[in-house]
N, C-alpha and C positions, 0 to 999 in steps of 0.2 A: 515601543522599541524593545526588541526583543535580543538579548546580545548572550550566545552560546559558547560556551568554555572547556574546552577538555581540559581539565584538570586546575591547580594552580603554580606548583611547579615549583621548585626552589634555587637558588641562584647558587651555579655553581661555578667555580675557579675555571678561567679560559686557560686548556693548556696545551699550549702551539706542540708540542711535542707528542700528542695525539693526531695530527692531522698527517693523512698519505697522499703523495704527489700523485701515486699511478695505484692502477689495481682498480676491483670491482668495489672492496672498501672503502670506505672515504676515512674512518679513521679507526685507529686501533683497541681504542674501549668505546664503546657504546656511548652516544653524547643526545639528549634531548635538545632541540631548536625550538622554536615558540615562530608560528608565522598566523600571521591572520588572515582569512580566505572566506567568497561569498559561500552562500549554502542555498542550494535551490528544493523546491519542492519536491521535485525529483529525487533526489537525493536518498540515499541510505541516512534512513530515522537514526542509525548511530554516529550520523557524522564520516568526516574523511577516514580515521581511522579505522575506518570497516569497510575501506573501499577497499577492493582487489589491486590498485594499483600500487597504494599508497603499504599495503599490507608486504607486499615484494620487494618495493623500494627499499625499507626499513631492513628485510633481509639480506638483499643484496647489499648496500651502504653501511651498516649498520648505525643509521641517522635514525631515532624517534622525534618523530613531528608531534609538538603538543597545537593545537591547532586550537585557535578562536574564532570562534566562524557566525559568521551575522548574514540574516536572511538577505538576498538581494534586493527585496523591496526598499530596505533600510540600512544599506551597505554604508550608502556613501557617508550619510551622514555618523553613524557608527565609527567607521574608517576615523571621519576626521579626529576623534576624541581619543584616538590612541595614539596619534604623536604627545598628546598630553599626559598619558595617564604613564606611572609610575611601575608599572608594570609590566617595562618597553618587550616591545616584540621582537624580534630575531626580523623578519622580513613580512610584506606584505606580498601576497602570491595569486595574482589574477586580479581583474578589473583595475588595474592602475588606471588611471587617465594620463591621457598623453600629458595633461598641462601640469598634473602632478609629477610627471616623471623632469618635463620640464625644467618647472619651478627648484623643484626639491633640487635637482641638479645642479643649477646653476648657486642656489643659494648652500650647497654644502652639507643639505641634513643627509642627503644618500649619496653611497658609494659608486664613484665613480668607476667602472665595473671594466674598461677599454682592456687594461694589462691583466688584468684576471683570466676574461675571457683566452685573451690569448695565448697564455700561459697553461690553464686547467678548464677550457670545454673543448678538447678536439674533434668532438663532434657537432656540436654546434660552429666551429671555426669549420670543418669540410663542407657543413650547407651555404655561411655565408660564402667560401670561394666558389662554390660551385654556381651561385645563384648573386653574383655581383649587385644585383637590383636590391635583395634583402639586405646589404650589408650598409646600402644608403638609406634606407628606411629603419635600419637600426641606430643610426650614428646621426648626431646632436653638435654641429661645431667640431667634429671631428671626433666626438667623444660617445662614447657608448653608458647608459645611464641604468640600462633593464636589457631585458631579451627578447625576442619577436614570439609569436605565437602566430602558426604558419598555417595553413590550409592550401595547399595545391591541388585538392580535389576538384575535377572543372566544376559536376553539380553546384557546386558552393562558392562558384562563381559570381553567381550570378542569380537574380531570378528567374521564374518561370511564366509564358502566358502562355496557358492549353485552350485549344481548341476542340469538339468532339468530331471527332474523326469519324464516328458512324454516324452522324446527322447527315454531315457531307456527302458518305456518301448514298445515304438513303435517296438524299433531293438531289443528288448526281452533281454534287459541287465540288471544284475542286480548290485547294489549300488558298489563303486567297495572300497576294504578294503585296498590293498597296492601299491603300487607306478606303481608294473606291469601292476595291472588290471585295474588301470586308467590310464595308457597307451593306451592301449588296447580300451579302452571307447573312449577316445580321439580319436582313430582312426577312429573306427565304427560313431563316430560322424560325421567324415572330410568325408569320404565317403559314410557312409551308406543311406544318405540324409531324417536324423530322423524326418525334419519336413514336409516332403512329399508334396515341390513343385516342384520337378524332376530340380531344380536347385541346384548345389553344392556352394550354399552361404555361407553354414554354419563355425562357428569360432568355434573350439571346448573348447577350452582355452583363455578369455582375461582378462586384467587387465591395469590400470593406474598406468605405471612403476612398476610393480609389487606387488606394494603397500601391503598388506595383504597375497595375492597369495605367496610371498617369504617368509612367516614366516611356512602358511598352508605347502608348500614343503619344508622349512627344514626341521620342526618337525616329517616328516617321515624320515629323517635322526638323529634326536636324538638330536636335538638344536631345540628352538621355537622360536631362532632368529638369526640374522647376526653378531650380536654385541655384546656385553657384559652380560654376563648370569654368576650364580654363581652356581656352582656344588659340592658336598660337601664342602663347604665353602672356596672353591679355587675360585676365579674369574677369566673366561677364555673369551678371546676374540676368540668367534667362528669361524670368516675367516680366523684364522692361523688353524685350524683343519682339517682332514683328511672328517669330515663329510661333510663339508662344501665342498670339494673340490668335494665331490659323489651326493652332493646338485648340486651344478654346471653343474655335467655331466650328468647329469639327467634333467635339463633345458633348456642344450644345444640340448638334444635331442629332445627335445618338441619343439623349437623355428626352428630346421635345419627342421621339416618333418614339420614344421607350424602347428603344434598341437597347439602352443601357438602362439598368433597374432604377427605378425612380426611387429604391430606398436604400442607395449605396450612401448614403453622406449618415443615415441612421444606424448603419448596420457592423455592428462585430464580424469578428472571422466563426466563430461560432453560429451565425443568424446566417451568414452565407454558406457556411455546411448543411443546416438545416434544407436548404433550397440544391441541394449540389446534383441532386438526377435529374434536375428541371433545364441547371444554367449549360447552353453551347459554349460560351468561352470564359475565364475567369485566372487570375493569375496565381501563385502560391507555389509551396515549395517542391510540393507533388499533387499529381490530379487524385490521389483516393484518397488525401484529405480533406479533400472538396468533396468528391462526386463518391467516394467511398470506394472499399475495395472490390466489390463487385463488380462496380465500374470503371476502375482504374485506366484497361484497356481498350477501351472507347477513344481515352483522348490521345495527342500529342501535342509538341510542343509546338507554337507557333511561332516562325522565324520571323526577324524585323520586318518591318513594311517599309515602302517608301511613298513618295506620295508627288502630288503636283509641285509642292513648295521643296521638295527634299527629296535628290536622287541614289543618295549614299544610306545603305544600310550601315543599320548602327546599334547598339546594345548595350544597356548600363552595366558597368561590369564593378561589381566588388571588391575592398582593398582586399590582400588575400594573405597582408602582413598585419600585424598590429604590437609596436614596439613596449607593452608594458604589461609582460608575462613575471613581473618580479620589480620588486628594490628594496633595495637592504639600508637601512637605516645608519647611520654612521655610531650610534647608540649599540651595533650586535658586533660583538668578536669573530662571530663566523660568517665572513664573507668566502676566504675562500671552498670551505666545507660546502656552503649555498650554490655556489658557481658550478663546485663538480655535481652535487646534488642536483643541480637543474641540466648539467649536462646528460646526466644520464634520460633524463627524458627526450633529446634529440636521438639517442643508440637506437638500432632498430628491433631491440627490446624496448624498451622505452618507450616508443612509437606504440608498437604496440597493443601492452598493456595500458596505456590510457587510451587509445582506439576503442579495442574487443577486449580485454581482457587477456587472460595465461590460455594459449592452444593447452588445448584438450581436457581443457576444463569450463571454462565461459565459450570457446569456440573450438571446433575438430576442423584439420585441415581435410578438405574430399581426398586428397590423393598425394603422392610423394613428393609430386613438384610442386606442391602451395600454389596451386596455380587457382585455387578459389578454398573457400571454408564456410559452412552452416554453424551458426549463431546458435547456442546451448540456450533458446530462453527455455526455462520451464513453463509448463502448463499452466494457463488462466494466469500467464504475467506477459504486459506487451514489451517490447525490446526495450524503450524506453525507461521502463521500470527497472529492469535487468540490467542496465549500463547505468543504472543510478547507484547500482552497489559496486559497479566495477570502477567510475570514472564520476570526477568534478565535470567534463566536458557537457555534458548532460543538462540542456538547460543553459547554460553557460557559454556555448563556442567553443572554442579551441582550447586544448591545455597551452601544448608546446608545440603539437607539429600532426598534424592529422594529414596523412601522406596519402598520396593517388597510391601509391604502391602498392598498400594493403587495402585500402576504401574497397577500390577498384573489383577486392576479389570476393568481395561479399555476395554471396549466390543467392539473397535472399530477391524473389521474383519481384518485387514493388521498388529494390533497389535496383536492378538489373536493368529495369524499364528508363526510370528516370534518366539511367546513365546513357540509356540507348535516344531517348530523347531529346536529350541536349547533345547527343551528337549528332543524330540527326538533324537537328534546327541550326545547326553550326553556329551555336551562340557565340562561343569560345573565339572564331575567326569577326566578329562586327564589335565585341567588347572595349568600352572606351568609360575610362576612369573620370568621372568630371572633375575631381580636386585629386593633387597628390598626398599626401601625410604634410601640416604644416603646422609649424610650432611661432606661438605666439610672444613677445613680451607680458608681463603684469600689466601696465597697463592696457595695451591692447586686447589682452583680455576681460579687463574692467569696462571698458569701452564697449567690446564684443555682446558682452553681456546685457548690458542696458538695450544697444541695436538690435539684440534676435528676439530678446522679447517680445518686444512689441510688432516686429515684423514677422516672427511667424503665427502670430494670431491673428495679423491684418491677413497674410497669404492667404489659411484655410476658411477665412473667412469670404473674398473675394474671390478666391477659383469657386467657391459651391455657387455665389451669387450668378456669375458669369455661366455658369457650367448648367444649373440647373431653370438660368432666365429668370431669377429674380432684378436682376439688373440686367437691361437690351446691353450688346455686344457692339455700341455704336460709338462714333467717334469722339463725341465728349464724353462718355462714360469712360473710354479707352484711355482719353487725355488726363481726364480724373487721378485714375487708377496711374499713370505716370507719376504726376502732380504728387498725390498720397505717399507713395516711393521715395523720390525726395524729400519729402517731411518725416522721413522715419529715417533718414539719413544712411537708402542704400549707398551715394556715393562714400559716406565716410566708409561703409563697411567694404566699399569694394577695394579701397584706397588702404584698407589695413592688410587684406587679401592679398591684395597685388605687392604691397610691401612685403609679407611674410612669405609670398610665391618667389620675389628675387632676390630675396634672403636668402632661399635653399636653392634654387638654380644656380646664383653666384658661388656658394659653399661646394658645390659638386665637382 
C-alpha cells in the first residue's frame, strides 16, 4: 500500500471571522484544508496540486488544499484508516460510496450538508431546481449528506455497440434492426470476406467477456441487463426469466457457428484491440479504440434490435448522477468554506476548468461565439495525458459536473464522430435504467454482502457454460440453474431490493 501526502501541516485556530458569505473569495486570509482524494495513473506525477484546476481554485478562493491522495488501486482500503488516524482530514473528496455517505450519515460522523447547501452553493442549488430528478437522487430521508457528480453528456450515457459500416456495405447489407437479421450479417461477414483480402480472417462478432455485448443482446429480448432491473415497480432478477433463458439460446448460437469469438470469455479489452481491423461488430466506448484511428470511420453505432420474443426497443442506459462527490467529517471546522469551495465547481468556470482546462491556454475557443474550441495537447502527448495535468476526472469520471454545454463543442474529429453516432443510433430515446440509486440499512448490507458474493461468481460462471455449450441449454439444466438461484438466496436478495426500492418510492 502505497499512501501519498502533500505535506504535513500544522493545526491551526478555526476562526469563523475569516469566512465570506459572498464573493469569489471564500475567506479573507488565506487558510490550508486537508481533504483526501484517489490519484490515478493518469495523473500529474505532482499530484492534485499541479493540476490546472486545482491551481485556479486556490487563486480564485483563496483555499490551499493539502491533499492525501492514495492510488485507486488501494483507495478503499487506505480511505478506511483515516477515520482512525489522528491526523483527521478536513473532507474526503471523490469516490465516496453511497453506503458510506449512507452510514456515515445516519450514524453522525458527517455533516449533514441540506442547510448549507442551501444557504452557500447557489449554483449547485439552480441545477438541483432546474433538474428536480438530481435533487431526489441527492437527498437521503429528506436529508442531503454529499453532492452529486453529474454528467449530462448523452455519449456517457450509455454504452456503445458498432458495427462496420463498410463491410455492409461492400456485401450490399444493410443496418440489420432484429436479432435475425444480425444473424444473418454475422454470417455474410464470416464468409462473405467483406474486407476483400480473399482471406477468411474475419471475426464477425467479438468482445471482452462479453462485457457490454451481453446487455446490447439481452435488450433484444426485453431486459437491458443480466441482473437486477425494476419493472413496474416489482424488482426482478433477469436470469431466473424465460427471456434471459432466449438470451442464452441466441448466444449459444452465435458462439457454436463462431459468429461470436470463441475467445471472448479469455480475452482482455487490450487482446480485443489487438484483433480490432479483423472484428465487424464489437461494443466500447468508441470504435478507434477497437478498430483504431484509421478505422474509426468504417463503423457506426448500432441501434437496439428487437426480436421474435421482444417488440420494444430498448437500451441500457447509465446513472448520469452519483450522490458522493464529497463529505466532511463532523471532526473539520470548515464545512461551510467546503460547501462554497465545491460550489464553485458547479459555476460555469468551474465546469470548465475541470472539463478542458483555462481557454487559451489548455484550450482556444475557434471563434467569438464559443460555439466549438481545439484542445492545446502538445506534441507526442495523447489528450488523456494532457487532462491528467489539468483535471482529477481523468481516470476517475466525473469531478462535479461535466456538462453537454461545453463537452458538446469539442471539435476534436474522434469526438465529433462518437456524438454524431449516438445520435444517430438514437440511443438516448430507448434508454431504460434497470435500478434507481438505493440505499441500504447495515444490516442489509451485511446480508447483501454475503448474497452477491457467491451469486456473482455462480452468474459468470453459468452464462460461459450455457453460452459457450459446455452445459446443453435443456430443460433440467434450465431447472438446475433455477434450483442453484434459490440456494444462493436470490429470493432473500430480491426481497431486500424490493424493500429498499419502497423505501424510496414511499419517501418521494
Amino acid at each position: 500500500i502505497i499512501l501519498l501526502l502533500t505535506g504535513c501541516g500544522k493545526k491551526v485556530e478555526y476562526d469563523p471571522n475569516n469566512f465570506l458569505e459572498t464573493g469569489d473569495k471564500i475567506v479573507k486570509e488565506k487558510i490550508t484544508i486537508r481533504m483526501f482524494a484517489p490519484l490515478h495513473s493518469l495523473h500529474s506525477r505532482e499530484g492534485y496540486n499541479a493540476m490546472r484546476l486545482f491551481k485556479e481554485m486556490e487563486e480564485i478562493t483563496n483555499i490551499h488544499i493539502e491533499w492525501s491522495l492514495a492510488p485507486v488501486q488501494s483507495y478503499d482500503e487506505i480511505r478506511a484508516t483515516q477515520w482512525q488516524s489522528k491526523n483527521k482530514v478536513d473532507a474526503f473528496f471523490l469516490y465516496n460510496s453511497l453506503e458510506d455517505v449512507v452510514r456515515y450519515g445516519q450514524n453522525g460522523t458527517i455533516y449533514e450538508l441540506t442547510d448549507y447547501i442551501d444557504k452557500y452553493a447557489p449554483n449547485y442549488n439552480s441545477i438541483l431546481e432546474a433538474n428536480p430528478s438530481y435533487r431526489t437522487e441527492a437527498t437521503f430521508n429528506g436529508k442531503m449528506y454529499s453532492m452529486l457528480s453529474i454528467n449530462d453528456v448523452p455519449r456517457d450515457q450509455t454504452f456503445k455497440q458498432f458495427i462496420n459500416k463498410k463491410w455492409l456495405d461492400n456485401l450490399g447489407l444493410d443496418v440489420p434492426t432484429t436479432t435475425e437479421e444480425y444473424y444473418e450479417v454475422l454470417k455474410a461477414f464470416k464468409n462473405g470476406d467483406p474486407n476483400g483480402n480473399g482471406i477468411p480472417d474475419e471475426i464477425p462478432l467479438s468482445s471482452a467477456s462479453l462485457k457490454q455485448t451481453r446487455n446490447f443482446l439481452m435488450s433484444a429480448f426485453g431486459y437491458v441487463s443480466t441482473g437486477l432491473e425494476v419493472n413496474d415497480d416489482i424488482v426482478q432478477f433477469v436470469a431466473k426469466t424465460e427471456n434471459y433463458q432466449e438470451y442464452l439460446k441466441y448466444t449459444n448460437k452465435l458462439y457454436a457457428e463462431h459468429l461470436l469469438d470463441n475467445n471472448t470469455y479469455a480475452m482482455t479489452e487490450s487482446d480485443l484491440a489487438g484483433k480490432g481491423s479483423l472484428v465487424g461488430s464489437f461494443d466500447g466506448a468508441a470504435g478507434y479504440l477497437i478498430a483504431g484511428e484509421s478505422r474509426d470511420a468504417d463503423y457506426i453505432a448500432l441501434p437496439p434490435l428487437t426480436s421474435p420474443f421482444n417488440n420494444q426497443q430498448m437500451w441500457l442506459g447509465f446513472q448520469n448522477v452519483n450522490p458522493s462527490a464529497i463529505i466532511i467529517p463532523k471532526t473539520s471546522p470548515y464545512v461551510k468554506e467546503l460547501i462554497r469551495w465545491m460550489d464553485f465547481l458547479y459555476s460555469p468556470l468551474g465546469i470548465e476548468l475541470q472539463s478542458f482546462g483555462k481557454a487559451g491556454e489548455d484550450f482556444t475557443w475557434d471563434d467569438e461565439g464559443h460555439t466549438s474550441f481545439t484542445f492545446n495537447v502538445p506534441k507526442g502527448m495523447n489528450i488523456e495525458e494532457f487532462r491528467g495535468g489539468i483535471t482529477p476526472a481523468v481516470g476517475l469520471g466525473v469531478v462535479a459536473y461535466f456538462s453537454k454545454e461545453i463537452a458538446l463543442k469539442d471539435n476534436n474529429i474522434y469526438t465529433q464522430r462518437i456524438n454524431k453516432q449516438v445520435d444517430d443510433a438514437h440511443y438516448l430515446d430507448y434508454l431504460k435504467i434497470p435500478l434507481p440509486i438505493l440505499t441500504f440499512t447495515n444490516p442489509e448490507n451485511t446480508q447483501l454482502a454475503i448474497i452477491k458474493t457467491d451469486l456473482d461468481i455462480y452468474m459468470a460462471v453459468i452464462e460461459q457454460k450455457f453460452v459457450t455449450g459446455q452445459l446443453a441449454l435443456n430443460p433440467k439444466n434450465w431447472q438446475d440453474h433455477l434450483d442453484n438461484l434459490t440456494k444462493l438466496k436470490v429470493n432473500d436478495l430480491l426481497n431486500i431490493y424490493q424493500t429498499a426500492y419502497n423505501r424510496r418510492r414511499d419517501s418521494l
